[in-house]
C-alpha positions as semicolon CSV with decimal commas, in nm:
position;residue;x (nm);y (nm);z (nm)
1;X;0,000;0,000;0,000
2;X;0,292;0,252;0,084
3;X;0,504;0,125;-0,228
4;X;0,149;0,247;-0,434
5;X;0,106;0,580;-0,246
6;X;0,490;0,666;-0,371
7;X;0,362;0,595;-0,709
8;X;0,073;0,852;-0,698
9;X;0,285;1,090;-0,528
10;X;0,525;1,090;-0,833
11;X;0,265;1,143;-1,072
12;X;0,098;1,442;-0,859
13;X;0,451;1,582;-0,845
14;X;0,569;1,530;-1,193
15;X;0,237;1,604;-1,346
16;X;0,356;1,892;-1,484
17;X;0,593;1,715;-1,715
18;X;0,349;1,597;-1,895
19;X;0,398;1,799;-2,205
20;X;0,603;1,542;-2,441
21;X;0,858;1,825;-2,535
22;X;0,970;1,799;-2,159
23;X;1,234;1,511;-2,005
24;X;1,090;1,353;-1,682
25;X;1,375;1,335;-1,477
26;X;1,498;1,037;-1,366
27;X;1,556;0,977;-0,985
28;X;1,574;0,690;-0,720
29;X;1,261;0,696;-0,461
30;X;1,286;0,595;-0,105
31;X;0,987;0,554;0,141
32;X;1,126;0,602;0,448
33;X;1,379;0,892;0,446
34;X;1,600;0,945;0,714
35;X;1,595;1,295;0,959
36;X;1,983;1,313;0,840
37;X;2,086;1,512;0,554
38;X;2,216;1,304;0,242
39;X;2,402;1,404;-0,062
40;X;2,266;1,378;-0,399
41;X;2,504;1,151;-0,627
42;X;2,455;1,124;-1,003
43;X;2,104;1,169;-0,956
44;X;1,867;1,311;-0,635
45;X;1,711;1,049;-0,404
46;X;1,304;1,099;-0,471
47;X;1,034;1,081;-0,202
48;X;0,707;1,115;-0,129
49;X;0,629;1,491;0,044
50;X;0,385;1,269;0,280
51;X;0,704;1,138;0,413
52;X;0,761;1,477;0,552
53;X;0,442;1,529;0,634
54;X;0,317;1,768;0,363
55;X;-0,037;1,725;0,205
56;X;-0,049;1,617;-0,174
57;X;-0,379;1,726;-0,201
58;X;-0,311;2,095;-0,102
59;X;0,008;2,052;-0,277
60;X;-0,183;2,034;-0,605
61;X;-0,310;2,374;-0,534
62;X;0,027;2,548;-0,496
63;X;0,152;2,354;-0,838
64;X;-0,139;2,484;-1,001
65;X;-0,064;2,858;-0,882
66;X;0,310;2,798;-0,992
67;X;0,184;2,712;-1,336
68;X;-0,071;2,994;-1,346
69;X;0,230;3,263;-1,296
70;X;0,440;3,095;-1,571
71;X;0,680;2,925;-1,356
72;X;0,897;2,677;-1,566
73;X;1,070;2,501;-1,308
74;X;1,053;2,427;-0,906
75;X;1,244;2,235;-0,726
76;X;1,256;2,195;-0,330
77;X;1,466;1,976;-0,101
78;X;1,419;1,870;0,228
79;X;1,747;1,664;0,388
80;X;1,861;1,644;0,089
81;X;1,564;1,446;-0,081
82;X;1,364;1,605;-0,390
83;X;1,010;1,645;-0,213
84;X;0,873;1,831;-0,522
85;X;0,986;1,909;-0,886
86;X;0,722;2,081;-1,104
87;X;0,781;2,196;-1,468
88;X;1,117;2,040;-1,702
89;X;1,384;2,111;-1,385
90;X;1,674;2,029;-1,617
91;X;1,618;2,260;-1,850
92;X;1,919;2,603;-1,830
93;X;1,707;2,921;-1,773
94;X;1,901;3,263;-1,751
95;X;2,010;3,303;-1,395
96;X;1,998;3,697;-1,440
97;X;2,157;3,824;-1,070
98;X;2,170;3,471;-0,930
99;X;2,516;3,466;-1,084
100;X;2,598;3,737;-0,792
101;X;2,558;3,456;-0,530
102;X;2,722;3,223;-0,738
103;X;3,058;3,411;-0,770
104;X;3,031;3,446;-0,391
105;X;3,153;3,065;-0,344
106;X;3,489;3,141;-0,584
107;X;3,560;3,459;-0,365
108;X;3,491;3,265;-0,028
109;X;3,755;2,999;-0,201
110;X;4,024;3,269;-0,273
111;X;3,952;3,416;0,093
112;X;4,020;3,087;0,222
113;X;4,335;3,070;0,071
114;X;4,438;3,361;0,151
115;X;4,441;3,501;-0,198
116;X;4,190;3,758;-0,150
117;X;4,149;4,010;0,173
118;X;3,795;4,191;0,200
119;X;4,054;4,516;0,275
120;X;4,187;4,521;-0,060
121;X;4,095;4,868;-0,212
122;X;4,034;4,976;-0,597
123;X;4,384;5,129;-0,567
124;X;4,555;4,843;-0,439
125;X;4,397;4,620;-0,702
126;X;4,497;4,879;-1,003
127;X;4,133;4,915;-1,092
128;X;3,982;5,198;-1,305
129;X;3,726;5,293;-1,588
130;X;3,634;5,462;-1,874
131;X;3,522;5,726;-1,641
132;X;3,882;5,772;-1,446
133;X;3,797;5,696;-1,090
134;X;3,853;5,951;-0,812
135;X;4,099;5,924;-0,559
136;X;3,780;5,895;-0,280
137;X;3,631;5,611;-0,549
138;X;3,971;5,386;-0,556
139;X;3,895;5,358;-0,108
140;X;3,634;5,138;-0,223
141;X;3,739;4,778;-0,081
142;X;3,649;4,422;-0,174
143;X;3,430;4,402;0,131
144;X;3,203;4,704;0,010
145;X;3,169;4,587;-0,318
146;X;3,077;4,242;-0,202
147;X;2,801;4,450;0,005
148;X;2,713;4,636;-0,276
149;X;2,790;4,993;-0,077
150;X;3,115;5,099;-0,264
151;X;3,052;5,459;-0,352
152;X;3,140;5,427;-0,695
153;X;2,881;5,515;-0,905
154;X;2,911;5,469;-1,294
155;X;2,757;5,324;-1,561
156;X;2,774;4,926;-1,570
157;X;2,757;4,671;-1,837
158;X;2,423;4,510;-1,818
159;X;2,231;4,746;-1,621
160;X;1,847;4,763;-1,597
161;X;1,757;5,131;-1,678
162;X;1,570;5,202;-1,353
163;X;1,940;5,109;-1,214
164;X;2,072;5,390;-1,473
165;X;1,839;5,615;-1,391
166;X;1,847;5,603;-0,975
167;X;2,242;5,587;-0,963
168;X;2,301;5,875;-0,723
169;X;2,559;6,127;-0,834
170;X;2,907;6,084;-0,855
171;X;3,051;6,150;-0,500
172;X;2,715;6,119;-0,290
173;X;2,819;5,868;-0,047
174;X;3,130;5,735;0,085
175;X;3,207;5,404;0,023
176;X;3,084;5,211;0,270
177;X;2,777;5,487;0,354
178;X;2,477;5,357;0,150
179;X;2,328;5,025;-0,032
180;X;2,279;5,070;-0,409
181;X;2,228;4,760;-0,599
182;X;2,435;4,788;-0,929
183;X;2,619;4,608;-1,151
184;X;2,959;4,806;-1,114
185;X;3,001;4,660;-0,812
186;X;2,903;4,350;-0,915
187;X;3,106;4,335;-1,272
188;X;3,402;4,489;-1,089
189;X;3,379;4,199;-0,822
190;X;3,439;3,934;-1,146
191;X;3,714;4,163;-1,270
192;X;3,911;4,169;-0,965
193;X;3,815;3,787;-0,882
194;X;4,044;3,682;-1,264
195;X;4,306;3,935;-1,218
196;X;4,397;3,789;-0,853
197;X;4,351;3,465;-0,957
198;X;4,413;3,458;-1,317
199;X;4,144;3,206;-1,377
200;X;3,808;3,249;-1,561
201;X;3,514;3,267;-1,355
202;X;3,291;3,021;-1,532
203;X;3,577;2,763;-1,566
204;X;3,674;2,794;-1,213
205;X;3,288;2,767;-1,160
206;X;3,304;2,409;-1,324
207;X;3,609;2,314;-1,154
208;X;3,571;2,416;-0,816
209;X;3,184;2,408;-0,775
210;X;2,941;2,207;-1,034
211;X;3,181;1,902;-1,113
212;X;3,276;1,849;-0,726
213;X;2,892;1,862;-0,601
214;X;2,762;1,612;-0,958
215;X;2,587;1,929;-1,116
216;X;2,434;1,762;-1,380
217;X;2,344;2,061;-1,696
218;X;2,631;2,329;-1,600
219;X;2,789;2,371;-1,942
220;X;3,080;2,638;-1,994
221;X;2,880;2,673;-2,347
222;X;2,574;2,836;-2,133
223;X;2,786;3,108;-2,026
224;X;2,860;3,430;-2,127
225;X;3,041;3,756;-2,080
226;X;2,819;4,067;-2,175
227;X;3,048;4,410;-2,265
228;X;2,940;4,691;-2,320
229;X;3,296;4,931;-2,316
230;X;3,122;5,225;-2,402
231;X;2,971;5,222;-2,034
232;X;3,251;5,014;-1,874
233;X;3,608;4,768;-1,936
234;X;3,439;4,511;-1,678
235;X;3,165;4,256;-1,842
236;X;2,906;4,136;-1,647
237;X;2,942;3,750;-1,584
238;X;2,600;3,632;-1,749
239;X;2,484;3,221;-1,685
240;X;2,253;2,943;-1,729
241;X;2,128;2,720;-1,507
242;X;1,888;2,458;-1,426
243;X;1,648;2,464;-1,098
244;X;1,847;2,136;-1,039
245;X;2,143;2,240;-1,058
246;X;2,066;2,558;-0,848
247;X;1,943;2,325;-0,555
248;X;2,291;2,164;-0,547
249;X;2,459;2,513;-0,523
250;X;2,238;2,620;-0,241
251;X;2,240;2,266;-0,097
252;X;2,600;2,345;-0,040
253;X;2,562;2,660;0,128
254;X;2,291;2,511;0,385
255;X;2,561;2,230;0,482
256;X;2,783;2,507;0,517
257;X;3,013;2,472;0,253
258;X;3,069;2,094;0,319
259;X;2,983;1,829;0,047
260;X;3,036;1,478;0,130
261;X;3,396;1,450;0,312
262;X;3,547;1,782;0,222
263;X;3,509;2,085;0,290
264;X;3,509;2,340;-0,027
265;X;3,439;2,656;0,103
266;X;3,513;2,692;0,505
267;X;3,197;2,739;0,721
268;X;3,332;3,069;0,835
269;X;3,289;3,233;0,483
270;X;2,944;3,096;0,454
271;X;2,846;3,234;0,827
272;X;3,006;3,575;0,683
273;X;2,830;3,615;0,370
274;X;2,520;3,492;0,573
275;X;2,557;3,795;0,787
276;X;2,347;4,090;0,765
277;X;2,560;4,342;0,638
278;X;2,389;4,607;0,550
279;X;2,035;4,748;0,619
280;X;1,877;4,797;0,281
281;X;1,543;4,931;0,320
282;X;1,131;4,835;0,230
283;X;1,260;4,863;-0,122
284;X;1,462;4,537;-0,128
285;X;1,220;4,352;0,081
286;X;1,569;4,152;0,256
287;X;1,895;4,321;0,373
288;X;2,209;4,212;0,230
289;X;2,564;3,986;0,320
290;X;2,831;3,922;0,079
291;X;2,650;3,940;-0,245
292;X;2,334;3,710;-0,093
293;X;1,992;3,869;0,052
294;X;1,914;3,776;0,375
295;X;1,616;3,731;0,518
296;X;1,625;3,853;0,901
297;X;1,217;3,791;0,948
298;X;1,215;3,379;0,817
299;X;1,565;3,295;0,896
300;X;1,628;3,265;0,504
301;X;1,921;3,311;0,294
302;X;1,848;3,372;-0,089
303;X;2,003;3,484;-0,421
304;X;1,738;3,650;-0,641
305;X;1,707;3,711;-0,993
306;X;1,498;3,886;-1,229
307;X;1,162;3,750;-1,283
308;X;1,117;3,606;-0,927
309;X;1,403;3,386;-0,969
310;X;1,532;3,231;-0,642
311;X;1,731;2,976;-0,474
312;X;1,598;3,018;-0,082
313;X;1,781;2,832;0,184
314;X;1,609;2,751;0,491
315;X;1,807;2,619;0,744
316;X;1,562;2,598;1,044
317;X;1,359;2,293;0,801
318;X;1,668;2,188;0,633
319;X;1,542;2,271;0,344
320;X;1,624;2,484;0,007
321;X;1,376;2,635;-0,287
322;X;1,442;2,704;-0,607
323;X;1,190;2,865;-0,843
324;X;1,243;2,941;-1,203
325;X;1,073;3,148;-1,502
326;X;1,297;3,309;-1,760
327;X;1,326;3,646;-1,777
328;X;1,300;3,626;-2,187
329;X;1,382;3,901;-2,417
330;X;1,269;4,280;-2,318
331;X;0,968;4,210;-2,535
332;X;0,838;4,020;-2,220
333;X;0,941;4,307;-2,018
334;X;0,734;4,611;-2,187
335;X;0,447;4,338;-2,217
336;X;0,459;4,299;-1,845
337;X;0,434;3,922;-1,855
338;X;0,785;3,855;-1,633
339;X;0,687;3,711;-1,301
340;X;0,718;3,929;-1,028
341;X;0,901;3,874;-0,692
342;X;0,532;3,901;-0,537
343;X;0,391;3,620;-0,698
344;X;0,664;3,393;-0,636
345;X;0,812;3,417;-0,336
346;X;0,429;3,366;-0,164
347;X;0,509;3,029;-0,318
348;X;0,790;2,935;-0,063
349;X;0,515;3,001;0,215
350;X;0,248;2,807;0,070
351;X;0,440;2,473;0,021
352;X;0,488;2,527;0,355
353;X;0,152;2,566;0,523
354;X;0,038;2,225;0,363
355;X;0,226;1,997;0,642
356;X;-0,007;1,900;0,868
């Protein structure tokens, strides 16, 4: 009778890959998972979400609300075990700023070595622009950047116009003084992270992250740097990934750093870039750590991304959330049809209300 409830679980929760065009993935089911976290290996250990005690009858509801708001893919993991996977979850989607949160882990590698110091400056690193940077602008350090707070405000490859158009003016705020979300900071980060290194971010990416934790669709030919050297010499680091994929990355940081029996980034640059660093304001809806939002009200870690893109961490269930819609081409922009953080996020809530 269990062995038969399993079943039906696995077609409520992969009903939505239905649609022929669409690769079920494959995964190995358990019925009795354990209260200890496991490790995905070359595939993710299935089970039921009645294992956990979550209702698949009120589960149907939230699936049918993801699909209403255009989701394509969501994945959640509790211990380690996929509990639900809705819409083709192998499938690389444009990150958009989730790639912030992912260049976090190769800077908390480099700090671990002792390659990279968050009180390296602009001028200490040799860094500059097409706009020449003022002597106040080259104080900015690694650590304010990383908090998006460095003072410096220019234009930036691959910046949203409403980020062009609320940049305050040149010499507003010290560095350290005030939270603006741009993609200077950001782009800058990548720069500095292959000139101390000299190593390119997306194949130290493959090397140091997806192949040592089995990600299964990170392909170096799904990355991209974006220029624009009219506005600025630094790219911005632009990615795709899978929801999959994405659950292994933030898998990692919930384990703090540790996958299987080593450690590959130390626990104390997790618990630093888990930190809440900066205030940020009703805006933002989180504050901010080391290039991660943080969510002081849940007890929720997250890296965001444009159209209410998300990998959520939530260490008090042991579990993470990843939702994914892509962003598309500006056409779906002006037409308004992007999902918004407000839709999505209420999703992370919902999934949870149906334990009994």
């Amino acid at each position: 009778m269990k062995s038969l409830k399993l079943i039906l679980a696995v077609l409520v929760v992969f009903s939505s890959c239905q649609n022929e065009n669409v690769k079920l993935p494959i995964y190995k089911t358990i019925d009795n998972p354990t209260d200890e976290s496991i490790y995905p290996t070359n595939t993710w250990t299935y089970t039921s979400p009645e294992n956990f005690g979550y209702s698949l009858d009120q589960l149907k509801d939230v699936e049918t609300a993801f699909k209403n708001m255009g989701g394509d893919a969501m994945f959640v993991i509790k211990n380690g075990y996929v509990i639900i996977s809705w819409g083709d979850v192998s499938k690389p989607i444009q990150n958009r700023s989730i790639r912030k949160s992912y260049l976090n882990s190769l800077f908390g590698i480099e700090y671990d070595k002792g390659e990279i110091s968050l009180d390296m400056t602009l001028m200490n690193l040799d860094i500059d622009d097409v706009q020449k940077l003022t002597e106040p602008e080259k104080q900015a350090t690694v650590y304010s950047l990383l908090t998006s707070s460095s003072g410096v405000y220019h234009p930036a490859a691959y910046e949203s116009k409403e980020d062009a158009e609320g940049r305050p003016p040149r010499g507003s705020f010290k560095t350290g003084e005030f939270f603006y979300y741009n993609n200077w900071d950001f782009n800058t980060l990548g720069h500095i992270y292959t000139k101390v290194t000299d190593k390119d971010i997306f194949e130290s990416l493959k090397e140091s992250i997806a192949n040592k934790i089995g990600m299964e669709d990170f392909k170096i030919e799904n990355t991209t740097y974006e220029y624009e050297k009219t506005k600025s010499i630094y790219p911005a680091y632009r990615m795709q990934t899978s929801a999959r994929d994405d659950a292994r990355f933030g898998y990692l940081y919930l384990l703090k750093g540790k996958w299987e029996n080593q450690q590959l980034i130390s626990e104390t640059w997790i618990s630093k870039s888990f930190e809440k660093h900066v205030v940020t304001g009703e805006y933002y809806y989180y504050d901010y750590g080391f290039l991660w939002w943080i969510d002081t009200v849940n007890g929720m870690y997250i890296a965001r991304g444009n159209s209410g893109q998300y990998i959520a961490i939530y260490p008090k269930e042991n579990m993470v959330f990843v939702f994914r819609a892509d962003p598309g081409s500006i056409f779906k922009k002006w037409l308004g049809s992007r999902v918004k953080p407000q839709e999505s996020f209420p999703l992370i809530n919902m999934i949870l209300s149906t334990r009994k």
